[in-house]
PAPA-266031 format. One record per residue: residue in one letter; x, y, z of N, C-alpha, C, O in turn. Coordinates in steps of 0.001 Angstrom, whole numbers, plus 500000, padded with zeros to 6 digits. Atoms other than C-alpha are relative to their C-alpha. Example, Ala and Ser with C-alpha at 12.3 -4.5 7.8 and 13.67 -1.06 7.14 Angstrom:
// PAPA-266031
A500890498810500000512300495500507800500900501200500000501936501181500665
S499180498810499940513670498940507140499230501090500730499739502198500899
// end
This chain:
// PAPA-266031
X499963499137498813624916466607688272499187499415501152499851499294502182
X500769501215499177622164464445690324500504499197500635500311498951501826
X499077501152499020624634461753690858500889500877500997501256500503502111
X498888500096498717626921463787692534499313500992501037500143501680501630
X500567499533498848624467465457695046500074498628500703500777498580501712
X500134501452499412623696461375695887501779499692500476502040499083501514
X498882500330499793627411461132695869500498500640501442501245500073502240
X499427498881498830627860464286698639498952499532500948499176499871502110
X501009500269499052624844462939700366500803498863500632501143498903501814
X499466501506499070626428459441701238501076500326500596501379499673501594
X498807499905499294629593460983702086499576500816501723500023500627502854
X500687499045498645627781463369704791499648498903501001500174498647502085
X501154501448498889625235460228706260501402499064500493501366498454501561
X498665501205499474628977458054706543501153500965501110501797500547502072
X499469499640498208630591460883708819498963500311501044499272500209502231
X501093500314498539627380461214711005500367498752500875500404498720502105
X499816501020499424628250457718711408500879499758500792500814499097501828
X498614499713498919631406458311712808500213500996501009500856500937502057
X499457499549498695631250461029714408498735499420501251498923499925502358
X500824500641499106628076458937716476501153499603501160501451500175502209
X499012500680499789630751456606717199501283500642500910501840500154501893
X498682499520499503633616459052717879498956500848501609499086500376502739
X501371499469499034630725461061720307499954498770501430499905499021502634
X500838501076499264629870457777721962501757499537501020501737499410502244
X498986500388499541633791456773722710500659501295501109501372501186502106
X499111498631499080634728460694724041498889499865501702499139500208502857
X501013499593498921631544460394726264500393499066501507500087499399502652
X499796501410499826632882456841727532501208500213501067501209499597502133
X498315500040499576636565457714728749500321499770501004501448499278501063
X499869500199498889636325457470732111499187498363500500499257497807501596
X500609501308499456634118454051731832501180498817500017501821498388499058
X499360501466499987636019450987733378499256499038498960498037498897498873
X499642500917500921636669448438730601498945500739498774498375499844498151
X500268500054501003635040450215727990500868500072498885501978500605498885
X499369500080500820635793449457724786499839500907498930498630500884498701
X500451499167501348635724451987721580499316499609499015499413498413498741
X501226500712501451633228451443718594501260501038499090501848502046499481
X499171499886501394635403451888715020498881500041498926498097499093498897
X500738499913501035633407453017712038501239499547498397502238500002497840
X499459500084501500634396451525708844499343499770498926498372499026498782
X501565499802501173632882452348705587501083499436498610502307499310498629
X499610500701500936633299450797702014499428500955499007498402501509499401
X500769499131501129632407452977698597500036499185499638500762498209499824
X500480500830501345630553451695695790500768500103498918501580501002498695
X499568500160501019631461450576692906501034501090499175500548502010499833
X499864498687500787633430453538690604500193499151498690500676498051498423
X500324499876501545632606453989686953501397500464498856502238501254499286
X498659499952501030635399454267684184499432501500499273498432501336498573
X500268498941501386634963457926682137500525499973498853501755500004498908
X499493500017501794635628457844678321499250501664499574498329502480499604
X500189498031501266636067461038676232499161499835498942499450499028498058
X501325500048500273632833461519674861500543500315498012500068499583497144
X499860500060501065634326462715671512500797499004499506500778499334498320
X499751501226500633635971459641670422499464498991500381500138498010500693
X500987501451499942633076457189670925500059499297499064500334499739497948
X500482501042500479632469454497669688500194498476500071501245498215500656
X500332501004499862631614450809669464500248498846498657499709498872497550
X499923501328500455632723447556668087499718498613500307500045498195501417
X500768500978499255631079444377668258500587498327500161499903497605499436
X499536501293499872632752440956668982499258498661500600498360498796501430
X500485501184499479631812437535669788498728499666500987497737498941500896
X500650499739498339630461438423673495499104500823500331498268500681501224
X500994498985500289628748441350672670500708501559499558500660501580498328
X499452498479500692630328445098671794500855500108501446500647499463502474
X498981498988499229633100447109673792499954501445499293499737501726498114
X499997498452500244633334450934673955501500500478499387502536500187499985
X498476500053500636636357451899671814500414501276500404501600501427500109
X499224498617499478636796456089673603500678499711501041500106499301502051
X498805499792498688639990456167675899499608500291500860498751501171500772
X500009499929498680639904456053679337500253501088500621501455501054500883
X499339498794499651640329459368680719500055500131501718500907500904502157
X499472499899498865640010458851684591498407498901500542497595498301499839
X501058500551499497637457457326687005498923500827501114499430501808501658
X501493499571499656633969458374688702500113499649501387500983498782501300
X500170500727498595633610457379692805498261500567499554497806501518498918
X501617499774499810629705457056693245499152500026501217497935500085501394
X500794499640498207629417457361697284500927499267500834502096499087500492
X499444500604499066630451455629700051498588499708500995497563500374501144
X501247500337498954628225453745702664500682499678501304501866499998501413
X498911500584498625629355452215706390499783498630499825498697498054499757
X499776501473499777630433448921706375499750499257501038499392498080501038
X499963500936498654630447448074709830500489500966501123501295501877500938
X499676499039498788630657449680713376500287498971500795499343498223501046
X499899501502499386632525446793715450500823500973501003500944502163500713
X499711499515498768634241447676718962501485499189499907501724498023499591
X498696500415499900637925447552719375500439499725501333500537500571502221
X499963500329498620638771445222722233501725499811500574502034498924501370
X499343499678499518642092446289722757500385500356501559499971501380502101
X499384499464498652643958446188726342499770501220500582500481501872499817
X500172498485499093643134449702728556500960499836501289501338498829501887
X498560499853499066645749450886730951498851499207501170497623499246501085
X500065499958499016645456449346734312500111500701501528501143501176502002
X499748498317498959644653451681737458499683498493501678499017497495501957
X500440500759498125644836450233741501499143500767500297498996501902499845
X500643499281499771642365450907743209499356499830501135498608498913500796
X499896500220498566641527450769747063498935498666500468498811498393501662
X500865500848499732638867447812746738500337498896499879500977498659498854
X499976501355500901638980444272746612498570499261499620498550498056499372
X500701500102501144636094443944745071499806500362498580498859500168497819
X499750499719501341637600445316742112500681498991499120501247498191499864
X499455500847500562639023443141739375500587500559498443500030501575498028
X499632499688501046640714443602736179500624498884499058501246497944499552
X499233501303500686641928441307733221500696500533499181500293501283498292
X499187500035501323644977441360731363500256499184499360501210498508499747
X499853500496501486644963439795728428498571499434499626497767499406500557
X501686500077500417641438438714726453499340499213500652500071498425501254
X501306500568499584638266437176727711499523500791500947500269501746501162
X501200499483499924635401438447729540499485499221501562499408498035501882
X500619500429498880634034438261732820498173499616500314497495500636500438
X501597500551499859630138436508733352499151500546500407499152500030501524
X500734499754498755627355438324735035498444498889499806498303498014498951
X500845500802500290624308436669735248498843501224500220498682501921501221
X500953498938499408621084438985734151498524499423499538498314498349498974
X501519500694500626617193438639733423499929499820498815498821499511498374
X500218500116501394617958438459729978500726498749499550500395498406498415
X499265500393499719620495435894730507501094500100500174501331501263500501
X498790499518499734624051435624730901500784500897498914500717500566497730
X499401498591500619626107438960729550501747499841500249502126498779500742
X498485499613500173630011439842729412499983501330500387499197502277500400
X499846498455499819631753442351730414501645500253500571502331499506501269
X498523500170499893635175443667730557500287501348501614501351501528502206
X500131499782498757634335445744733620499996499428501356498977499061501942
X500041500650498595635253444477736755500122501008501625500647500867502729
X500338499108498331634262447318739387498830498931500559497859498555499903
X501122501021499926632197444959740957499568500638501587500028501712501973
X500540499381498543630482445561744656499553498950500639499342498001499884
X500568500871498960629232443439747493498111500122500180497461501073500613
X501421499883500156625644442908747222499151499935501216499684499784502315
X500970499872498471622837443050749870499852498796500553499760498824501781
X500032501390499753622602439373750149501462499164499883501540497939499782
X498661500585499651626335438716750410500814499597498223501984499268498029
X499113500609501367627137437849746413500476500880499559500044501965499949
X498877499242500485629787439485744524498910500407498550498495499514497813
X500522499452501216627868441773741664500021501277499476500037502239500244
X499592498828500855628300444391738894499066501564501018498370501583502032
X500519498821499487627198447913739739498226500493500164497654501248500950
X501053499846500424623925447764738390499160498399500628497991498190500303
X500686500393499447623072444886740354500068498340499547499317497588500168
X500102501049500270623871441620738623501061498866500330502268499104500278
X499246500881499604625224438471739662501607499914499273501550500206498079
X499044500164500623629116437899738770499902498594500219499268498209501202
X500321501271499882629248434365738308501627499167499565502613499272498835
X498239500815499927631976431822739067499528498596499036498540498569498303
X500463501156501380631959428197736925499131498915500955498613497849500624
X501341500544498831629776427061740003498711500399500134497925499565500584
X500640499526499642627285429433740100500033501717500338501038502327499972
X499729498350499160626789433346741783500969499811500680501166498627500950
X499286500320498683629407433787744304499888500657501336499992501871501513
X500598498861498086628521434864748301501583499716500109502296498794499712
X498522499340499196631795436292749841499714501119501414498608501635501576
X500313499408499126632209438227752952501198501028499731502309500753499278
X498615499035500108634269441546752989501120499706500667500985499174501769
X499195500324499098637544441204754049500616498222500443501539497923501200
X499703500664499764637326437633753743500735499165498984501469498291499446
X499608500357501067638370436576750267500876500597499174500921501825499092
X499062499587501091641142436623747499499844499113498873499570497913498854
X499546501161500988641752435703744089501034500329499305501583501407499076
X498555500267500444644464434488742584500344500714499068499786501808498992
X499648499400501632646344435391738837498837499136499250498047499445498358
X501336500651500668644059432682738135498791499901499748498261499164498917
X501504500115499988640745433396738781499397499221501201498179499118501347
X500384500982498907640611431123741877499824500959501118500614501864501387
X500863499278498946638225432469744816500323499405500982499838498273500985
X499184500468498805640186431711748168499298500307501032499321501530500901
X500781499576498854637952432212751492501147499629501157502179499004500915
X498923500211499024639729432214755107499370499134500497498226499353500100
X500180501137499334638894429144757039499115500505501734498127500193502400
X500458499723498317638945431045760504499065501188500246499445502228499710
X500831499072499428636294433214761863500120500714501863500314499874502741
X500397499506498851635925435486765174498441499680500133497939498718499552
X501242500289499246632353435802766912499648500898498728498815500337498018
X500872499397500983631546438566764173500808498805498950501729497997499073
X499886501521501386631520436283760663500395501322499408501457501009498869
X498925499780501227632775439386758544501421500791500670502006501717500108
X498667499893499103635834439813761151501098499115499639501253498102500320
X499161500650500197638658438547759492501367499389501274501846500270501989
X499451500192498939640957436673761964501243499110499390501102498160498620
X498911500655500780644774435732761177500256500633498662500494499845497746
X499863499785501393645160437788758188501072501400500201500782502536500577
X499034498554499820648775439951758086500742499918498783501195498867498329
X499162499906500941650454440932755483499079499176498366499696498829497359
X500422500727500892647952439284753101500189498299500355499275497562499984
X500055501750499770648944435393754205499213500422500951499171501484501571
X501192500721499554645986433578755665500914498223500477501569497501499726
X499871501217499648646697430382758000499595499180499211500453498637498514
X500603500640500583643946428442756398498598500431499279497585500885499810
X500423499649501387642364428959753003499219498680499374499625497519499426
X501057500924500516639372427162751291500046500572498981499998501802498977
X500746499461501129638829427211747442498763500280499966498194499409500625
X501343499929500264635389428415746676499544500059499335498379499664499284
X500753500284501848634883428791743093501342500671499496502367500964500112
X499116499728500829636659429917740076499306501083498699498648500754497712
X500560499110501221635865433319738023499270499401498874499868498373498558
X500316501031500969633688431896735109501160501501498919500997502714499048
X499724499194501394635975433640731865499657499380498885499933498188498749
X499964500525501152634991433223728589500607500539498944501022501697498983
X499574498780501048636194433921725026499019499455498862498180498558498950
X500934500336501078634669433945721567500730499778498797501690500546498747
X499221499661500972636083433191718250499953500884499642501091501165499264
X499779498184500714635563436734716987499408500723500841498224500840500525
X500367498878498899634866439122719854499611501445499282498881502205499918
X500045498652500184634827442243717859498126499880499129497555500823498581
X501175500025500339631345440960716768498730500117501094497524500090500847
X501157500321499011629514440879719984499415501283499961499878502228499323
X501057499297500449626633442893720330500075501062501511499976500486502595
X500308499391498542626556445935723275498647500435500366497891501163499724
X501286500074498783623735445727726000500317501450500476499246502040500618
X500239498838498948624651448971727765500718499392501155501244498279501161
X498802500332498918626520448995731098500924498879499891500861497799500478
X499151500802500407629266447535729644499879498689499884500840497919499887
X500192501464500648627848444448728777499973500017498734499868501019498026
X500066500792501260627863442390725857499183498784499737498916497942500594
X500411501488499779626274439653724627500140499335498494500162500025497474
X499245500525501102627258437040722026498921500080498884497750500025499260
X500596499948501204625888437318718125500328497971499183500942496935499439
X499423501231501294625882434639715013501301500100499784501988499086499659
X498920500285500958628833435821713757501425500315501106502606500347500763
X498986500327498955630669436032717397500007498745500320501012498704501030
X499897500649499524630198432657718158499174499935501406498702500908501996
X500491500707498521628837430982721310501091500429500962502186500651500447
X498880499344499234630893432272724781500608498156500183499861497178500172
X499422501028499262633289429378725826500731499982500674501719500568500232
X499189500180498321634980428768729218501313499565499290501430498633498495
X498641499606499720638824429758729318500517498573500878500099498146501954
X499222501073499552641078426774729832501261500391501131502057501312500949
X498292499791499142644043426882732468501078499985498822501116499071497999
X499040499681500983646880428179730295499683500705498904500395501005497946
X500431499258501397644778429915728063499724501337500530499803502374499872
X500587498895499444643505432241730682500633501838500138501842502018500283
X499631498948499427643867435930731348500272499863501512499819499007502273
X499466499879499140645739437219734072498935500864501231498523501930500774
X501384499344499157643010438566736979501255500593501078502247500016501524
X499213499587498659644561440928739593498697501064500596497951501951500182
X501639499548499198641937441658742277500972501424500469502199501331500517
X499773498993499560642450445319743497500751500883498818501902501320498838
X499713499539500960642632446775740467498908499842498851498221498832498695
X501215499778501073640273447935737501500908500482498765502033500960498912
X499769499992500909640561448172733706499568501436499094498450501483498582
X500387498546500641640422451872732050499181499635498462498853498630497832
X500713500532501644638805452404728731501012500089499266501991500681499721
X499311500313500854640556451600725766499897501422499100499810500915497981
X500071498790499914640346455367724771500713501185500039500868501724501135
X498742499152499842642927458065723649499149501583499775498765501889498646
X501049499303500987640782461320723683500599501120499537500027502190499331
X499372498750500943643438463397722069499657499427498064499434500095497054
X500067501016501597643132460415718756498384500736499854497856501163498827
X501382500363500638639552460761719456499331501628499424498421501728498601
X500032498331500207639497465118719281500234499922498544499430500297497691
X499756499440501297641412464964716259498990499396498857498454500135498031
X501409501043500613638830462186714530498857500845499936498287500759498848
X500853499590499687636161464456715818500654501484498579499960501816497618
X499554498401500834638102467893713749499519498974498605498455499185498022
X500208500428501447638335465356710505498731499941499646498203500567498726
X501767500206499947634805464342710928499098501197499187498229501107498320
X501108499093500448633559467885710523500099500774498972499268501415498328
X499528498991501383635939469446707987499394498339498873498357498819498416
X500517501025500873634852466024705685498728500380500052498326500563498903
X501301499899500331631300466749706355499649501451499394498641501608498704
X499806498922500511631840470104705470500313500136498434499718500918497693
X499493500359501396633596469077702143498890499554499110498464500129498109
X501531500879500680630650466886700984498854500950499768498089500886498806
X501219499156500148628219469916701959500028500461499007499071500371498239
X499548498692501080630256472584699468499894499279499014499586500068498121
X500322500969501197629900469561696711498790499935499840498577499853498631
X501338500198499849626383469290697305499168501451499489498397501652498550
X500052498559501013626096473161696966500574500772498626500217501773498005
X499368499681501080628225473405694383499686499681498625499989500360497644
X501082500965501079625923470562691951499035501090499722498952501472498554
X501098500034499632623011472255693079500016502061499270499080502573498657
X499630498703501059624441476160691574500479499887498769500446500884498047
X499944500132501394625529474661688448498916499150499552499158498914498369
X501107500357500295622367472929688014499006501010499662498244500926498699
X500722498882500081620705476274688660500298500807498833499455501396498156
X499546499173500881622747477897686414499742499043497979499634499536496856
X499942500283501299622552475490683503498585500208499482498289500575498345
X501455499597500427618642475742683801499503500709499530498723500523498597
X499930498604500401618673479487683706500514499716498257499693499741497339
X499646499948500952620780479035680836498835499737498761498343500513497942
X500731500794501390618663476399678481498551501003499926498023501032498814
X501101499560499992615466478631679481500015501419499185498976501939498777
X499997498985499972616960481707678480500414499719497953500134500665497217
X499706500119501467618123480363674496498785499617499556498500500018498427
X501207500498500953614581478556673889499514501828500718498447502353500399
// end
């Protein structure tokens, strides 16, 4: 009876875990490029039961075997295996800025922070006080040159990632001049988005404001080849990856399961009571 309080206990502590998780993704829904955390759990071992009245033991070579029939099997808990982030595609939304960015298909945009360089599948990005292109919270976005300074109004980038400036200026410098319909007379490259990817992404580690940053068992980040790259379309941002009708119903299972585990837990814990009563009441 012991084991299976330990048994209703692990099952309880493994939906906390999820519903953390499911909690953390409903709270999320509206964050550009976030991604969902996935709880997945593994039980221990289970035990074979034999019918106690036909025991017994014979001894061979190797050492003895139990000779009572098999009558079913034991589960002895469950623990969490792993809480890894599902980096699944999120709808694409327009959105009136071009300092916004979005990527379809995988890898990861650069920022550069005091901790060092981070990821991030967020690309609301903003114009900074000193002219460079950076996340919300203040950190450099970084091209495969360096930070990048831009002027409003004066820059595009491509499907590729390529940072296009206009050539011509008026007397004000962020007065775009020659620019209809989107064509520009004359156009200067200026850098090139840094993207990276990882061999196993669903291992990276989350920083908070949608950063990331790479682990052991993600790999090192490495710079996105031409032809390998995601598709970048500036004026436009990346939703979360986030269904929160999936994530409601996850949230109902969550509590009727933890619920289940409780009434097992109470249920040990009155036939324990009761067998005590019992043995106390024959001596």
């Amino acid at each position: 009876m012991v084991r299976g309080w330990y048994t209703g206990a692990s099952g309880m502590r493994a939906q906390q875990w999820r519903l953390e998780a499911v909690a953390n993704n409903l709270a999320n829904v509206n964050t550009d490029g976030y991604k969902k955390d996935v709880a997945a759990f593994k039980s221990f071992p289970e035990l074979l039961i034999r019918r106690q009245d036909d025991d017994g033991v014979y001894l061979h070579p190797f050492g003895s075997a139990d000779m009572a029939p098999i009558v079913g099997k034991m589960g002895t808990g469950v623990e969490l295996n792993e809480l890894f982030t599902n980096f699944d595609q999120g709808a694409l939304k327009e959105s009136a800025s071009d300092f916004d960015f979005a990527l379809d298909g995988k890898g990861f945009f650069t920022v550069s922070t005091p901790w060092g360089e981070r990821y991030t599948r967020n690309g609301g990005f903003m114009l900074g006080k000193e002219g460079y292109l950076e996340t919300k919270e203040g950190y450099p976005v970084l091209g495969e040159n360096g930070p990048i300074m831009v002027k409003a109004n004066n820059f595009q980038v491509d499907k590729d990632g390529r940072i296009w400036i206009n050539a011509a200026y008026s007397d004000d410098p962020f007065e775009l001049v020659g620019r209809e319909n989107n064509q520009w007379e004359d156009t200067v490259l200026l850098d090139t988005l840094k993207l990276v990817e990882f061999d196993i992404d669903r291992y990276l580690e989350k920083q908070g404001s949608s950063l990331y940053r790479e682990s052991y068992t993600s790999g090192p980040a490495m710079i996105m080849q031409a032809g390998n790259r995601p598709k970048v379309l500036q004026g436009f941002t990346e939703a979360a990856n986030v269904d929160p009708v999936v994530e409601m119903v996850q949230m109902i299972e969550v509590n009727r399961a933890y619920e289940a585990n409780q009434k097992i837990i109470q249920t040990q814990e009155a036939a324990l009571g009761t067998l005590i009563n019992q043995v106390a009441k024959v001596q």
